[in-house]
C-alpha positions in Angstrom: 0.0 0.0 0.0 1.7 3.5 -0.8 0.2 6.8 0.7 -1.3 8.0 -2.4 -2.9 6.9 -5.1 -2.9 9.8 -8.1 -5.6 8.8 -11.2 -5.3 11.0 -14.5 -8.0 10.3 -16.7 -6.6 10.8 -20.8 -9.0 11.2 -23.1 -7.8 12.7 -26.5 -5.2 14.7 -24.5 -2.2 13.5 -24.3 -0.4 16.8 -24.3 -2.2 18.1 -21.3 -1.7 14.7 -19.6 2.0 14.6 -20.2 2.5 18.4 -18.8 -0.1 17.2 -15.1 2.7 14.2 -15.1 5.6 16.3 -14.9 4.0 18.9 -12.3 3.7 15.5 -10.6 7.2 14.3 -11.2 8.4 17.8 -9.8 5.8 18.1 -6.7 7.6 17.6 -3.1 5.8 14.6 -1.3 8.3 14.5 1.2 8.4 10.9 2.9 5.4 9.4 1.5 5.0 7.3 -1.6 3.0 7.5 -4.6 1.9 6.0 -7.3 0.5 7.3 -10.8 -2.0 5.5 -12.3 -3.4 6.5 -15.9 -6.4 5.2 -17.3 -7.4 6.1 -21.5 -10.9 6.4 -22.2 -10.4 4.9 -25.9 -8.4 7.6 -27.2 -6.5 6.1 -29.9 -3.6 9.0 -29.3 -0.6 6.4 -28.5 -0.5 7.8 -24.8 0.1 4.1 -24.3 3.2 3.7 -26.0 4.4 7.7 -24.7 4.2 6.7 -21.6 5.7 3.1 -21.9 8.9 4.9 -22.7 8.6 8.2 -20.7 7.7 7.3 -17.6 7.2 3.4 -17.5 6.8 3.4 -13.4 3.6 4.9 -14.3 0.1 2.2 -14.3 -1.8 2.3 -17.6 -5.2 0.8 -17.7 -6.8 1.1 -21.7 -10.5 1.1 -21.6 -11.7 -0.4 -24.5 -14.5 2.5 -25.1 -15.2 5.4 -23.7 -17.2 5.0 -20.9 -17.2 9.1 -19.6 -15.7 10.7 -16.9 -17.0 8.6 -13.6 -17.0 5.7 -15.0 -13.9 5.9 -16.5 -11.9 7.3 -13.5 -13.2 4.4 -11.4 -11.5 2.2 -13.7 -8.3 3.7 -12.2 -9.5 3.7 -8.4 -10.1 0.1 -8.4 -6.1 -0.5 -9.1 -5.6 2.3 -6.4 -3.7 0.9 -3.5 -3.1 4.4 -1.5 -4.6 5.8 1.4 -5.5 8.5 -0.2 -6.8 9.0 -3.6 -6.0 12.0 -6.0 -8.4 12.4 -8.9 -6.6 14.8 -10.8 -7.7 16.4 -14.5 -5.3 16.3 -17.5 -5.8 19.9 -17.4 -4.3 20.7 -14.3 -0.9 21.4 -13.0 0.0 20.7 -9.6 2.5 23.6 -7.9 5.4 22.6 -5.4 3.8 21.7 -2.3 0.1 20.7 -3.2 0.4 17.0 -2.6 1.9 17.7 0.4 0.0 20.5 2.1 -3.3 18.0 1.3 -1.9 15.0 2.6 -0.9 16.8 6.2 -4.6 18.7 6.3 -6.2 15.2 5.8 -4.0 13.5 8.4 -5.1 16.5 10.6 -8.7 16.3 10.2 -10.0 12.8 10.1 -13.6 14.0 9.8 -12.9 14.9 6.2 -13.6 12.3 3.2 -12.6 14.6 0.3 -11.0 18.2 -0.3 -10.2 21.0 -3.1 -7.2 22.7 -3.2 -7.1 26.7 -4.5 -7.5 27.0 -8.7 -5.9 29.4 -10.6 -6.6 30.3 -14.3 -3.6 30.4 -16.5 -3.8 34.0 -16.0 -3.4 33.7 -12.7 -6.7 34.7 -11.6 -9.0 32.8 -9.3 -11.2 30.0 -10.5 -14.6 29.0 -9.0 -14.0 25.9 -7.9 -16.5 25.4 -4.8 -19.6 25.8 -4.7 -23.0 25.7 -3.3 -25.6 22.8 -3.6 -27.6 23.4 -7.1 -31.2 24.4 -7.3 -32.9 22.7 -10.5 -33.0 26.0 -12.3 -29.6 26.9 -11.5 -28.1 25.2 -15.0 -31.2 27.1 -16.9 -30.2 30.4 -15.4 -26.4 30.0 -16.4 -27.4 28.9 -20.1 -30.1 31.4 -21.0 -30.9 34.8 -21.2 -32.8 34.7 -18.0 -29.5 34.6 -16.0 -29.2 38.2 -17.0 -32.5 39.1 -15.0 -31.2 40.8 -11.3 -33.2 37.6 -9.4 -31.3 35.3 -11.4 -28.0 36.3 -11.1 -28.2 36.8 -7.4 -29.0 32.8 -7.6 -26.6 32.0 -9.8 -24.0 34.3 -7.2 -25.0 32.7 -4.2 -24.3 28.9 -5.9 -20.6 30.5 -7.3 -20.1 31.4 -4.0 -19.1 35.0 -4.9 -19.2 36.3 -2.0 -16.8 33.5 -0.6 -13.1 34.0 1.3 -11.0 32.0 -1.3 -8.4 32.4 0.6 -9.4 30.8 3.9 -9.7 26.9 4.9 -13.8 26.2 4.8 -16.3 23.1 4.5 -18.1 23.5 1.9 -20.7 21.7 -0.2 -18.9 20.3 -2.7 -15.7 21.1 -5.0 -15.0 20.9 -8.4 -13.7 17.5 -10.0 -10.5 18.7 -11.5 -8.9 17.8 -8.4 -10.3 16.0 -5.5 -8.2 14.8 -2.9 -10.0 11.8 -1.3 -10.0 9.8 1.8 -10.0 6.1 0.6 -11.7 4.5 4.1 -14.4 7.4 3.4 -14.4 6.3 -0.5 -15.5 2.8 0.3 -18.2 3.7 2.3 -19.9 5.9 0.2 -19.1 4.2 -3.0 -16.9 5.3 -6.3 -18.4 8.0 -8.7 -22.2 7.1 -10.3 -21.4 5.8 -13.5 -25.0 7.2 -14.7 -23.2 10.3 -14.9 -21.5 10.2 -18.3 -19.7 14.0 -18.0 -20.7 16.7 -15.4 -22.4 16.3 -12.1 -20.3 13.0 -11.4 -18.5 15.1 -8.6 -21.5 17.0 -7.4 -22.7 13.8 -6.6 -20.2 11.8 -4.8 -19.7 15.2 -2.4 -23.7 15.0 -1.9 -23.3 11.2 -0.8 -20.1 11.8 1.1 -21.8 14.8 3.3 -24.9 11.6 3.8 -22.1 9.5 5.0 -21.1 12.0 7.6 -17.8 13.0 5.7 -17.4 16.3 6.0 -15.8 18.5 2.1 -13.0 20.9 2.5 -11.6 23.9 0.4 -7.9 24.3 1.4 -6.5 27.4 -0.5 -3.2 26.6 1.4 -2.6 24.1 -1.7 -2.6 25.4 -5.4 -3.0 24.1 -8.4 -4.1 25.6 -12.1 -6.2 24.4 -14.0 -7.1 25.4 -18.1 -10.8 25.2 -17.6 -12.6 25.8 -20.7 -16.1 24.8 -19.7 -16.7 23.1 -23.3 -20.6 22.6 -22.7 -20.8 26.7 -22.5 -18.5 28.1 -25.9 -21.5 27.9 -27.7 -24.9 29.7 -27.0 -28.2 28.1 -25.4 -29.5 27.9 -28.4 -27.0 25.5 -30.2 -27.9 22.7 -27.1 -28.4 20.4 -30.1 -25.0 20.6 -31.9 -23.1 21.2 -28.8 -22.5 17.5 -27.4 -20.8 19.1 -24.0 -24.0 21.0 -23.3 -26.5 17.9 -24.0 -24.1 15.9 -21.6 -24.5 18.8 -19.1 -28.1 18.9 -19.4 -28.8 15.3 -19.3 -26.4 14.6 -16.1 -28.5 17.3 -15.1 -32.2 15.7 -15.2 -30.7 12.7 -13.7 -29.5 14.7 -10.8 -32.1 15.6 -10.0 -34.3 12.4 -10.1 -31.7 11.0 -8.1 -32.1 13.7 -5.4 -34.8 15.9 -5.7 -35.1 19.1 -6.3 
């Protein structure tokens, strides 16, 4: 058993998952050990034979489709060994000391199953990456023109947390999936992502059932990462829902959300 268990999930994106590997090379664990475990959603991009010769310490599982983004990262948790699992986006990069300041905050506080570290844009700038329990009209007002009523915008505020302390240590309702730091005594309790969720909501969700489960979510700004977010299901307008295949996903993970939990 190593200390942590870090699972990248490739899909089409080799380049992006070669640069998150070397932030990881270059991170400062300290005395614990790691692992890296990469698992290809069908990508047909030779990562497979990159990393054989790159970095060939690394695990590789292929899926033989693409089974979306729970589903496929749980592919890479079930080879997990660590006591901790990182599930970490291709499109991230990890600074310095993240692994590190994560790993002593969870040892600290055993109440908490997962936690978020701060997320910068490439500029620099500060990315919403916690957030506030959805209402069932919150994905409406951020698609269509009736987020720009006043009503609407205050909702949609109040769920980006804009009026949050990014720089201070707070539970919070959930965080964003790039990168979750996980607790994997709390993960098998609660159970590994809901593979009904093909892309978006899958990390919604397992925060929702790990708050059920008693295990508390954490933002830690102490620990830094950045991440290129280009929320794909939102480049094009409302309107284009139909040729937009990141926006149906969104919307359809969103419905079953919802019949999951209610509005």
């Amino acid at each position: 058993m190593v200390d942590l268990s870090i699972v990248i999930l490739n899909y089409k994106s080799k380049g992006l998952t070669l640069n998150c590997i070397r932030s990881i090379k270059e991170a400062d664990f300290g005395t614990f050990k790691n692992e890296i475990i990469v698992v290809d959603n069908n990508s047909g991009d030779s990562i497979r034979e990159i990393l054989a010769w790159q970095y060939p310490d690394i695990k590789f599982i292929q899926n033989k489709e693409n089974l979306g983004m729970g589903e496929g990262n749980n592919a890479g948790i079930k080879k997990a060994s660590g006591k901790y699992i990182v599930v970490m986006n291709p499109d991230t990069i990890a600074l310095y000391d993240t692994f590190k300041i994560l790993f002593n905050f969870m040892e600290e506080n055993k109440e908490v199953g997962i936690v978020g570290p701060l997320q910068y844009n490439p500029n620099k700038t500060i990315q919403n990456s916690c957030y506030k329990f959805p209402s069932i009209l919150i994905p409406v007002y951020r698609r269509t023109p009736i987020g720009k009523m006043k009503f609407a915008r205050k909702k949609v505020d109040e769920y980006l947390m804009k009026d949050f302390n990014h720089k201070s240590i707070s539970e919070v309702d959930w965080v964003l999936g790039s990168f979750l730091f996980i607790r994997s005594s709390a993960l098998e309790k609660t159970g590994l992502f809901d593979k009904r969720f093909f892309m978006y909501f899958e990390d919604t969700d397992l925060c929702k059932r790990f708050w059920k489960k008693n295990f508390k979510v954490a933002y830690n700004p102490e620990a830094k990462i950045i991440h290129n977010h280009t929320r794909q299901s939102a480049q094009d307008p409302w309107y284009k829902f139909f040729t937009n295949r990141a926006a149906r996903c969104h919307v359809i993970s969103w419905i079953k959300y919802f019949i999951k939990w209610g509005v």
